[in-house]
C-alpha positions in Angstrom: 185.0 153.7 -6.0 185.5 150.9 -3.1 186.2 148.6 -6.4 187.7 151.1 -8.7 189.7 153.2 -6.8 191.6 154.3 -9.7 188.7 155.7 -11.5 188.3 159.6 -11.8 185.5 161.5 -12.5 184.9 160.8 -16.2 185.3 157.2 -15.7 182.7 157.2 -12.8 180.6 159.2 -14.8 180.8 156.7 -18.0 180.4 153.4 -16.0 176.8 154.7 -14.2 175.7 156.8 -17.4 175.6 160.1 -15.1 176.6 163.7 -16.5 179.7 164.6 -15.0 178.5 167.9 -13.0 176.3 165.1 -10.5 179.0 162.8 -9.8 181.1 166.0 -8.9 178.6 167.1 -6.6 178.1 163.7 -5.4 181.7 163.4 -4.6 181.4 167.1 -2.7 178.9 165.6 -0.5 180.7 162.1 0.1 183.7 164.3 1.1 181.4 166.6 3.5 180.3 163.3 5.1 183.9 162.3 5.4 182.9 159.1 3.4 186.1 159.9 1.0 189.2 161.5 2.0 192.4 161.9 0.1 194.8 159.0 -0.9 198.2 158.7 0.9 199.3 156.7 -1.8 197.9 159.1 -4.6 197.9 162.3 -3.3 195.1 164.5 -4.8 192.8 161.5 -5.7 190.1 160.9 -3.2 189.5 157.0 -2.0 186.5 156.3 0.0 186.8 154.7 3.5 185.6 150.8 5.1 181.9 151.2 4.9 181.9 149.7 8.0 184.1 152.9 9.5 182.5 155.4 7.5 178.9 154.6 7.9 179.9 154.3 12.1 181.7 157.8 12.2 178.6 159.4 10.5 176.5 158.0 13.1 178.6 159.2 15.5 178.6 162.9 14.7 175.2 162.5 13.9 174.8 161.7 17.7 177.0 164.3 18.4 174.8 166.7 16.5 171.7 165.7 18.4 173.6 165.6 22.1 174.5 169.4 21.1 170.5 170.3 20.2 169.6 168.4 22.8 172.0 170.7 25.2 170.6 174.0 23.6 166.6 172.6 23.8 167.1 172.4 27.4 169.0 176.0 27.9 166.1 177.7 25.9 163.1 175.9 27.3 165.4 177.0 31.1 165.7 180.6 29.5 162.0 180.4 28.4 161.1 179.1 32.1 162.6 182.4 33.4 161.1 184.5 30.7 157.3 183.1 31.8 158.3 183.3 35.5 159.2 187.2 35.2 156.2 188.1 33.0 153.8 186.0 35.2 155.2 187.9 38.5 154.7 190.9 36.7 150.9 190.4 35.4 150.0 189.2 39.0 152.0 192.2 40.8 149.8 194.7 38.0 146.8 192.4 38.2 143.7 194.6 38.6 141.8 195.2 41.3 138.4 194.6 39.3 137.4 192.0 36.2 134.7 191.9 34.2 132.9 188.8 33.7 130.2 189.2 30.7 127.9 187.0 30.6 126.6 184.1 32.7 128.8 181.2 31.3 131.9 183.4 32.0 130.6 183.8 35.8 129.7 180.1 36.0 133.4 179.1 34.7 134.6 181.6 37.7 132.8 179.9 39.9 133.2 176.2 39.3 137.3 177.7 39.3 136.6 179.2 43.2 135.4 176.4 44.1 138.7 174.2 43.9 140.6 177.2 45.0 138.7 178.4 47.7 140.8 177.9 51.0 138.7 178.5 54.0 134.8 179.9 53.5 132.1 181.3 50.9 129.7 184.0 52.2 126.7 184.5 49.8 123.9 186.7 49.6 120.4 185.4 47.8 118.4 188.4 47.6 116.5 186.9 43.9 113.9 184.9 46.0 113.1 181.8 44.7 115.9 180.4 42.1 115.7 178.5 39.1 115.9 174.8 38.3 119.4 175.7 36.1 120.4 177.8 38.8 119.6 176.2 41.7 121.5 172.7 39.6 124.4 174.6 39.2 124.8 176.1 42.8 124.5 172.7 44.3 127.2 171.1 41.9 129.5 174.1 43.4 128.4 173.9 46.8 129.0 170.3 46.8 132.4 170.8 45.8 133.2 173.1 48.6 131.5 171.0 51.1 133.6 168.1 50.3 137.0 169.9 50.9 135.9 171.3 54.3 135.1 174.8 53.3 132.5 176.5 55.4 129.5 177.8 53.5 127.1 180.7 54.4 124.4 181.8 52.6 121.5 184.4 53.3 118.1 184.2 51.1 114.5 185.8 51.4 112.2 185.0 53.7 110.2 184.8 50.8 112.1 181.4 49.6 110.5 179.3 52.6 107.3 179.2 50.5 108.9 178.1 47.4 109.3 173.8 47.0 112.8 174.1 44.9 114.5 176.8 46.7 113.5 175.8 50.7 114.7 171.7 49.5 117.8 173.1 48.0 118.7 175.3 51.2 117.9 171.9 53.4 120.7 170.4 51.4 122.7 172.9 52.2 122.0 172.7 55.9 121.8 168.7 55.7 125.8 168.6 54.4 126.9 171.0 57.0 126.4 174.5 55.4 124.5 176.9 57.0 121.5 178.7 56.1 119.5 181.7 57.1 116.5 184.1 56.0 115.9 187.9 55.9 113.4 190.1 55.2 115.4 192.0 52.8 119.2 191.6 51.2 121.8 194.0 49.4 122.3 192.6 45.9 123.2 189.7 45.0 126.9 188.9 46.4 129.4 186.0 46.5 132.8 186.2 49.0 135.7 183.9 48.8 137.9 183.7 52.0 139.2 187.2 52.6 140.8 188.5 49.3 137.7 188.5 46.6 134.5 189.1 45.6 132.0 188.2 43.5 129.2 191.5 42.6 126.3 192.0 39.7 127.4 194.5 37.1 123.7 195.5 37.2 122.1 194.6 40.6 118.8 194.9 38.3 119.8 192.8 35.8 122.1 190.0 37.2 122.4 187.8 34.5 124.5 190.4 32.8 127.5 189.6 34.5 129.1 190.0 37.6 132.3 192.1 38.5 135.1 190.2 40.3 136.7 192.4 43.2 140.3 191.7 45.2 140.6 195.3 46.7 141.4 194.6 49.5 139.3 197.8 51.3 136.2 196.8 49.3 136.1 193.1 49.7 137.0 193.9 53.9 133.7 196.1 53.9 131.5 193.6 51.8 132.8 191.6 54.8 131.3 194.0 57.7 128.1 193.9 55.7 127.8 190.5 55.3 128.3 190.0 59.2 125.9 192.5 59.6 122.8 191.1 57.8 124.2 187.6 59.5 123.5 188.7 63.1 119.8 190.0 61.9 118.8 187.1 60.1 116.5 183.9 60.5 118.1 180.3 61.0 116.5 178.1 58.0 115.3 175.7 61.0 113.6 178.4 63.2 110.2 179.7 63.3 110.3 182.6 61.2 105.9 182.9 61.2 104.9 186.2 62.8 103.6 186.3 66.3 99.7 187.0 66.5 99.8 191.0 67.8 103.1 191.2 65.8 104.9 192.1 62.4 107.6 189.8 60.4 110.7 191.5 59.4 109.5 191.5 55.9 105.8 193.0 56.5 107.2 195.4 59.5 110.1 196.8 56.3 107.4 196.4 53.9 105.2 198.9 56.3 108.0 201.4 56.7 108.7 201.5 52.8 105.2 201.9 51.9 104.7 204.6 54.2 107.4 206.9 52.8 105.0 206.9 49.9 107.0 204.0 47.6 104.9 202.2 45.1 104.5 198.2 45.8 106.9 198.2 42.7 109.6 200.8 44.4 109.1 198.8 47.5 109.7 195.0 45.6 112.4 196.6 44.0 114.0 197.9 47.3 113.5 194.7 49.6 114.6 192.7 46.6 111.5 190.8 46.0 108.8 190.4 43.4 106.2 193.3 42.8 103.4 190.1 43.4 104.8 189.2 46.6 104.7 192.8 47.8 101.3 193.4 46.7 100.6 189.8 48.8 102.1 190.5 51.6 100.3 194.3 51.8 96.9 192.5 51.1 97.5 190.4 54.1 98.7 192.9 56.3 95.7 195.4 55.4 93.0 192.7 56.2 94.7 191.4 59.4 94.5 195.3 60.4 91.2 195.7 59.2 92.6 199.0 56.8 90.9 199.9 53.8 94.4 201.5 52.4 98.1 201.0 53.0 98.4 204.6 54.7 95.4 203.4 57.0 97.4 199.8 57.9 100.4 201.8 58.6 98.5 203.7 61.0 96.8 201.3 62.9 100.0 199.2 63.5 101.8 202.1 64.9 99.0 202.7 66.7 99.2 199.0 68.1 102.7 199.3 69.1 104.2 197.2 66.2 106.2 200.3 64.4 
């Protein structure tokens, strides 16, 4: 057309061996592009434009075009940024006071994600005795973490764990990087606090490995406090003497006493100081030959009758 701009369709058509209907259309696009626009000097003929002018006008509406998308991206992703900001308001203001966590992977990932957002301490109860290689692994790669960033760490096990290798070297570690440590005779179920807002619970104190329940009631996790400060006060420093005194009971042997005496089996009473039947069964043997009893009712009686009940 730039050559023959006297040409019409049919001649167009001829000269590049195209059916008429495609240089047409053809022409309809040109025209939409502004590439052709209507003669002054032959009015209702179209000429095309300078390449040079057309081609740079085309670029310059198509930069147009994308300065205009560009503009709208932005307003939706800022309307999108309020949208987000609303709902996530909202699902933290109806958050629930209580969350499942199935499963021991899904309480692991809660706990390696507590321990970057923990802001001032972690209170623990360890009432399972002595702890696993994988467990004891994983608590340290927490507990490291927490150390690090200044957060104060307490933790409460059985007495029962100064007699196992694995568990007493792990709770030195704790105490050698600044955490502290202590021993009871007996603990609640297992129990994990974070600062003052949450808490960390077995779904089936029996069965921990279940899952856990994560709490943020306020009233609950406040009273999970008071019993943790409780059971603090009455407990054994890891680096004191916890051994029995000669004429006297331990904690653990004094409870275990008490519990057998209410007519508890060595299983009801394992089960309710939070050890292992074995260790109950040890600890009574002991007791019932450093008494000189033939029978748990007869040990119970001779130490009350020796002052230590």
């Amino acid at each position: 057309m730039r050559a023959q701009p006297e040409w019409g369709v049919a001649q167009l058509a001829g000269h590049l061996g195209t059916p008429a209907e495609a240089i047409r259309a053809a022409l309809d696009a040109l025209f939409e592009l502004r590439l052709l626009r209507e003669s002054f000097e032959r009015p209702g003929t179209l000429r095309a434009v300078s390449p040079q002018a057309g081609l740079q006008a085309l670029l310059d509406r198509q930069r147009d075009d994308l300065l205009v998308q560009q503009k709208r991206i932005i307003e939706q992703q800022t309307a999108l940024g309020h949208l987000v900001g609303r709902l996530s308001s909202s699902e933290e203001d109806s958050a629930p006071d209580a969350e499942q966590l199935i499963g021991m992977d899904a309480v692991q990932e809660r706990l390696e994600r507590l321990a970057e957002e923990t802001k001032r301490q972690v209170l623990t109860f360890m009432p399972g005795g002595a702890q696993s290689e994988a467990a004891l692994a994983a608590a340290r790669r927490n507990d490291a973490r927490l150390l690090a960033r200044g957060i104060r760490v307490r933790a409460v096990g059985l007495d029962s764990v100064r007699q196992d290798g694995p568990t007493l070297a792990y709770a030195r570690w704790l105490s050698a990087h600044g955490a502290e440590y202590r021993t009871a005779a007996s603990l609640p179920p297992r129990m994990i606090l974070v600062d003052d807002h949450a808490a960390l619970v077995p779904l089936d104190p029996k069965h921990s490995r279940r899952g856990a329940v994560y709490v943020t009631r306020p009233g609950v996790v406040a009273a999970l406090h008071a019993l943790f400060d409780q059971v603090w006060q009455l407990s054994t420093p890891l680096g004191a003497d916890s051994r029995p005194e000669a004429d006297g009971l331990s904690e653990t042997e004094e409870q275990l006493l008490r519990l057998a005496g209410e007519g508890l089996t060595d299983e009801a009473v394992a089960a309710r100081m939070h050890i292992s039947p074995r260790t109950a069964r040890r600890t009574m043997a002991g007791l019932m030959e450093r008494l000189g009893a033939r029978s748990r009712f007869e040990a119970g009686l001779k130490a009350a009758q020796r002052g230590w009940l």
